[in-house]
N, C-alpha and C positions, 0 to 999 in steps of 0.2 A: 179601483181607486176613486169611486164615487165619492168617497167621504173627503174628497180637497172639494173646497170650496170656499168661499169668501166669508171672511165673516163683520158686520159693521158694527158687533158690540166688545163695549171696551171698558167695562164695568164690572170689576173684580169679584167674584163673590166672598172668596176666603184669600186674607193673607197671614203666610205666615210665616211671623217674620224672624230671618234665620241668621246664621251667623252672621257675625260684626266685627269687622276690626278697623276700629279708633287711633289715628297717631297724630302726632305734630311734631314739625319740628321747632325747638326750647331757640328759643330766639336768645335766649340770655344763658346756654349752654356754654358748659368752658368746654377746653377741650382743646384748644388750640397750640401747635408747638411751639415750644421759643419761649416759655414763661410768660409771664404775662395773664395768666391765670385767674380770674377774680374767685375769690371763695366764696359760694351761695349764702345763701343764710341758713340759721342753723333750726334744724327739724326735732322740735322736740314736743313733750305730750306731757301734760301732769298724770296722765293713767294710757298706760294702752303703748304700741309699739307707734314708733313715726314713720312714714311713706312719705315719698316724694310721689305726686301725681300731675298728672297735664290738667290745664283749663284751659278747653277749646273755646273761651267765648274771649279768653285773653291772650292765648299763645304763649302763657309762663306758668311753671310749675307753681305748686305749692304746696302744703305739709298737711297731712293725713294722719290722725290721728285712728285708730282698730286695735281692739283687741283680740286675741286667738281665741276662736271660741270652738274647735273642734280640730282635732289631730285625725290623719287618716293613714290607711296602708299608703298610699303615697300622695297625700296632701295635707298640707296645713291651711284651714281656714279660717283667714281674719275678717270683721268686721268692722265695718265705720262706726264710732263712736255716737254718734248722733241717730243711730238706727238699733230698732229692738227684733231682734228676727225670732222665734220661738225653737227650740229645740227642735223640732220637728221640719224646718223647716234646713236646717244647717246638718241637721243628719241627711237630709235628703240631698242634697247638694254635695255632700260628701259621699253618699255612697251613688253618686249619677257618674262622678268622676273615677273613684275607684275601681266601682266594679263593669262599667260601662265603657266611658272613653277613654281612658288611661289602655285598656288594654284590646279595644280597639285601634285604636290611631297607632298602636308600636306594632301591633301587627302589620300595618296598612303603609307605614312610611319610615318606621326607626324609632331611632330611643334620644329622648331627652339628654338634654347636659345634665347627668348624673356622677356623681354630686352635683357638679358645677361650680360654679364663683365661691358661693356659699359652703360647700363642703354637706349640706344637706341634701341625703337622700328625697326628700319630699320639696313639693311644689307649692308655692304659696300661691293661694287664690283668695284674692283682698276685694271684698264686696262693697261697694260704695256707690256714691249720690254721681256720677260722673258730672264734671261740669262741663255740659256738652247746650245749655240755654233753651235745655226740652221747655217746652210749653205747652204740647199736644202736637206739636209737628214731628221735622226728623229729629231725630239722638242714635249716639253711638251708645253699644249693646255692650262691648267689652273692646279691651284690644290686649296684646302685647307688645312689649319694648322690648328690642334687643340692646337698648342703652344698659339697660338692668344688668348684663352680662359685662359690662367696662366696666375697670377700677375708678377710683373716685379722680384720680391723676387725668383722666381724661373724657369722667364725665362728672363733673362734682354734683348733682344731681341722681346719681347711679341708686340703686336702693340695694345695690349688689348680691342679689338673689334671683331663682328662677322663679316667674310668676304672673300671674294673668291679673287682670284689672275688669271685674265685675259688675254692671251697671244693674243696679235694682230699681232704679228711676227710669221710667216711667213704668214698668212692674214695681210697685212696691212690696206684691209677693209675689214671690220667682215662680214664674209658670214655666212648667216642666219643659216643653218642648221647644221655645225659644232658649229660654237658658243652655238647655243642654246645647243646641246647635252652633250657640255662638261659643260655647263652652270648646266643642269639640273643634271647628274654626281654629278658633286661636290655640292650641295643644299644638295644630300639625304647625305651625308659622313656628311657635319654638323647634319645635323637632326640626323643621327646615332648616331654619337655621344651625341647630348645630350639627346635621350631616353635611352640607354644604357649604355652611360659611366659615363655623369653627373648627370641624375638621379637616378641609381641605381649601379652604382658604378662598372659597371662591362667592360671584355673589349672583347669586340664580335669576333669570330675567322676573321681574315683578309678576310678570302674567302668567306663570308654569307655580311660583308660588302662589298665588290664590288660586288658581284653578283646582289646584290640590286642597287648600281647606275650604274650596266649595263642596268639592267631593267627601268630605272626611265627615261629616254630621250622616250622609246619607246611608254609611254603610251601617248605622244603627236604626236611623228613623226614617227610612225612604227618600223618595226623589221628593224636590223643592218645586212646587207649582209655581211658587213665587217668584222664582226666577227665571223659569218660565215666561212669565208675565211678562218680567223685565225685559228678557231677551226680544218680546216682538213687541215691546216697543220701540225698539231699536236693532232691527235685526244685523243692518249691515255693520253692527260695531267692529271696528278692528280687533282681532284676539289677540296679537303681537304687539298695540302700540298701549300702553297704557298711561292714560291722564288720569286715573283716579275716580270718572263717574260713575256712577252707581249705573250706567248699563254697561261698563268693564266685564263685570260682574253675571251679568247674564251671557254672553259670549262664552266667560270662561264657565261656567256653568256646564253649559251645554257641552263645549267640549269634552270636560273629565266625566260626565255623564256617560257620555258617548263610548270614552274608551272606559271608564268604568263595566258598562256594558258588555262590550267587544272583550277584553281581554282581564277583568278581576282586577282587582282591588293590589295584587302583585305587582302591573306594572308601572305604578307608582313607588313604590320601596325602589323597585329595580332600577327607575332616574334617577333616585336619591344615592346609588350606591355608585353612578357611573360618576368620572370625575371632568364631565363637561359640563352643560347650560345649555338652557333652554330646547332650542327645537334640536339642536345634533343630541343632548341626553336623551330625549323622547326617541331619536331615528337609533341611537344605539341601544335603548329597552325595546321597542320594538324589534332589532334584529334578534333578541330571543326568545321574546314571547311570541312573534312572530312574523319569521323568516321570510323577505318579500313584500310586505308592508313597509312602506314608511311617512314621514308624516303629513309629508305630501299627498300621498295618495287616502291617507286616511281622513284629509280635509276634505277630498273633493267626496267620498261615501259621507263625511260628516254632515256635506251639505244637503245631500238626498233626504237623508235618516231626519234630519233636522224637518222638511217636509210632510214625510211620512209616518213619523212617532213612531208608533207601537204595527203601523199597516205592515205585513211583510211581501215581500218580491220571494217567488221560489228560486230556490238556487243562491239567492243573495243577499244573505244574513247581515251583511255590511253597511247593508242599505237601512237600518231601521234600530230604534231602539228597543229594548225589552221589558225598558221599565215606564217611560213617560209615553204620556201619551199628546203631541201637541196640539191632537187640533181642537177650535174654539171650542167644541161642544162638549167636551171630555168632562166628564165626572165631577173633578174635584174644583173647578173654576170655571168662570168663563173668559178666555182668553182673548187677545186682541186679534189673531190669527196674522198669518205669513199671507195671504194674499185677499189685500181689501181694496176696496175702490181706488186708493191713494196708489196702489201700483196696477193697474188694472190698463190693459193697450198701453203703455207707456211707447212714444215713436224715439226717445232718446235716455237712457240709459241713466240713473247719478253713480258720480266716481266713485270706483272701491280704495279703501285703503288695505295697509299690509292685510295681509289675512284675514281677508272678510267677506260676504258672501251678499248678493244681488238676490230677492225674488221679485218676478216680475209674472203674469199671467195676462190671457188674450183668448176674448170671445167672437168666435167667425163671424159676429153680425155687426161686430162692430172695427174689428180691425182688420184694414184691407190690405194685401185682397185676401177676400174671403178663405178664412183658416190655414195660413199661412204666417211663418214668422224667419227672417232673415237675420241673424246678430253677425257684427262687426266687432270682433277682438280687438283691444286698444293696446293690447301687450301681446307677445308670445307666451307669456306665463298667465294670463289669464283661461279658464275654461270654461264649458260650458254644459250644461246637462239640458236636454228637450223633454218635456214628457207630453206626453198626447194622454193627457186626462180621460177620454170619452174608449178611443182606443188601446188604452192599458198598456201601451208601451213606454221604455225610457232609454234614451238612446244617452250616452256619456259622450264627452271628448266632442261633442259634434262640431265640424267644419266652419269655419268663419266665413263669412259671406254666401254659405248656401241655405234654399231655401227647405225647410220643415213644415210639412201636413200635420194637420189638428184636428180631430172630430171631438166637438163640444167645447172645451177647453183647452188650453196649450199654453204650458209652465215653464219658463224658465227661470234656470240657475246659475248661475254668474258666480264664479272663484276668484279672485286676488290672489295666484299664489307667490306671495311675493313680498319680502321684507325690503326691499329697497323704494323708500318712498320719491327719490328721484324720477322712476319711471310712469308712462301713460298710466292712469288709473282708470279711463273713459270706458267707453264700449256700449255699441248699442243698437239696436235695429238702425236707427239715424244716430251716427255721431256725430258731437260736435267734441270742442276740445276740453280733457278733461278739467274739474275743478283741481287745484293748490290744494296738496295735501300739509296742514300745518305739520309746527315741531311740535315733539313731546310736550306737554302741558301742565304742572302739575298743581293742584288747586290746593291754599290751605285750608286746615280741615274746617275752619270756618265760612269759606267759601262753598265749599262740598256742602254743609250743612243748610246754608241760605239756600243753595241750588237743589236739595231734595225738600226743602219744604211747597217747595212746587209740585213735585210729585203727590207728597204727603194731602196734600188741600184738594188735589184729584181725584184720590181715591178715598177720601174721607178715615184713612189710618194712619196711625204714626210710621215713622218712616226711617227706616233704618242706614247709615251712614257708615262707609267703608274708606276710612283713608290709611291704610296701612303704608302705602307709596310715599308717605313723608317723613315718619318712621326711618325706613329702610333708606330714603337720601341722606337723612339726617347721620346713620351710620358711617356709609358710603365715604362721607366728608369724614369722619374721624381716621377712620381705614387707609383715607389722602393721606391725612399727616400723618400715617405711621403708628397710629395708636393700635393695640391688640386687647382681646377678652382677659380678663382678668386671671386665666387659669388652664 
């Protein structure tokens, strides 16, 4: 395990930047019971079909004029009026979804609302300017609405068809391997929804959905460097609590990575077919993919593998991934890496939240006494993994309050396992009392947008934006009053 090691560079070489999903919720949406209704204005075109679309820079829809400029085995795609795409360029796009994602993703997680609302076998994929206030910073890539699925009675905004929303700005010609990612993205969010929300009435935790359409691009175009990225720069992100930032995002990542890994691409179909949520879906797919596993314990090898990338331990395949490889020096990027000076001797611990993971590392010459490291549990559910870097050991579950030998370096890994944010979140060689872990948070998507163009000016690339969590609240609230899909 020579290859852990610290790394101080944090300078991306390649990004690429992958699936996207864009939501808001329509401030001037109806939808409310009791009458009272106001009726939108009215969407019409002198040429071409009309859309209702979002404008992230105002929070209100407005009316989208495209015309259909390609029919497919199962897509229809329209363009923006205002855009000249070349034959070449819409056959391409149709046969990426046909013959690619479409029968990718129904193998991977289920089948679309077919027909659906609409009574059309085919999927509409409407290509346009998203107004999302790109200027060279962040912009959203595509998203989907499941308002599109309500009758107009309760969402008069509806465009009452199944269909993805296309950004060609800032690509003004669609580059293959973004598009397609964020293409494949937003396919499983419809499919999710209609195996679990339209079928069985139920509405899946935020974080179990995107971790699945982070997974869903990979099983055609590989693993995501770029989230990757993400994920160390914020490694201890919660993977249960979601506010919407774009390091959600890497958290969930890594995880569907992981069990993508571990157990295929089946044991996601097989959450979508149980009739629970969230972590008890994942602990009953794993009772058949495999017996003994649950997700519990598949956290704490998550946070190993997550360490050790592609390194493998004999005997324990659990511990590593098969496809990414995280550390800084790997091939395809250069990473921020999980252990750099900023956690380096640390004498007191930062709080973990639900489901989220601590790295911390220590050099005999500098933390006393000499190669030696003591952690104090702040929970009972909290764990711990020791590794003795120099000495090629890893000990799991280690004891709270006792002491661990180190020759060279010495790694620890800190678990949260734990959804209840009431409890000690602390722990630490020295503890002190843990930090207040906030409530759920959820940013509109023009706030998300402001807040990645920080990122975006860092790393000198445009910068991709994921608010599908306001979307799904903005459901949620319809769902309250009693409103149902259209079909």
């Amino acid at each position: 395990m020579s290859e852990l090691r610290s790394s101080k560079k944090f300078t991306i070489v390649r990004v690429v930047v992958l699936c996207i999903i864009a939501a808001f919720a329509l401030s001037s949406c109806g939808g409310g019971g009791g009458g009272g209704v106001v009726s939108p204005p009215t969407c019409t075109c002198s040429s071409g079909t009309p859309f209702w679309a979002a404008d992230f820079t105002s929070n209100l829809p407005y009316c989208v004029c495209a015309n259909e400029v390609d029919t497919g085995t199962h897509s229809r795609i329209f363009a923006e009026n205002t855009f000249s795409l070349t034959p070449a360029e819409v056959a391409w796009v149709k046969s990426a979804f046909d013959n690619d994602i479409y029968p990718s993703n129904t193998l991977n997680f289920g089948s679309e609302p077919n027909p659906g609302i609409d009574g059309d076998q085919l999927i509409t994929i409407l290509l346009l300017n998203i107004r999302d206030g790109f200027n060279g910073g962040s912009y959203t890539a595509g998203y989907f609405d499941p308002g599109n699925e309500y009758p107009l009675s309760a969402n008069p905004y509806s465009n009452q068809r199944e269909m993805f929303y296309m950004n060609i700005n800032p690509a003004l010609t669609i580059i293959e391997q973004e598009f397609n990612s964020t293409l494949a993205h937003e396919f499983q969010h419809m499919i999710h929804w209609e195996q679990k929300t339209h079928q069985k009435g139920l509405l899946d935790d935020t974080w179990l959905n995107e971790a699945m359409s982070e997974i869903a691009p990979t099983f055609l175009y590989g693993p995501s460097y770029s989230r990757i990225y993400t994920y160390e720069q914020d490694p201890s992100n919660s993977l249960t609590t979601w506010n919407g930032t774009i390091h959600d995002y890497g958290i969930a990542y890594m995880w569907s990575q992981y069990y993508s890994d571990q157990f295929g691409g089946s044991i996601f179909k097989s959450m979508m077919t149980t009739t629970a949520t969230g972590i008890t879906s994942v602990n009953e797919a794993l009772a058949t993919a495999s017996p003994g596993k649950t997700f519990d314990s598949t956290f704490n090898d998550l946070s190993i593998a997550i360490l050790l990338g592609t390194i493998t331990v004999p005997g324990r395949p659990e511990w590593s991934y098969s496809t990414i490889d995280t550390s800084p020096t790997n091939t395809w990027v250069t990473l921020p890496g999980l252990l750099t000076d900023a956690n380096l001797n640390p004498t007191t611990l930062p709080a973990l939240g639900p489901w989220s993971i601590g790295f911390s590392w220590y050099d005999p010459l500098v933390s006393p006494p000499d190669g030696t490291v003591t952690w104090t549990a702040a929970s009972v559910l909290q764990k711990a993994t020791f590794i003795d870097d120099g000495g090629g050991t890893i000990t799991t579950n280690i004891t709270s309050g006792a002491s661990y030998s180190f020759n060279t370096n010495g790694i620890l890994i800190v678990t949260n396992q734990s959804s209840d944010v009431s409890l000690p979140t602390g722990g630490g060689v020295v503890r002190t009392a843990p930090l207040a872990m906030g409530p759920v948070m959820y940013q509109s998507p023009k706030q998300m947008l402001a807040a990645a163009n920080v990122q975006s000016l860092a790393e000198g690339k445009p910068r991709e934006v994921c608010v599908h969590s306001a979307f799904l609240e903005r459901e949620k609230e319809l769902r309250r009053k009693g409103f149902k899909p259209g079909f």
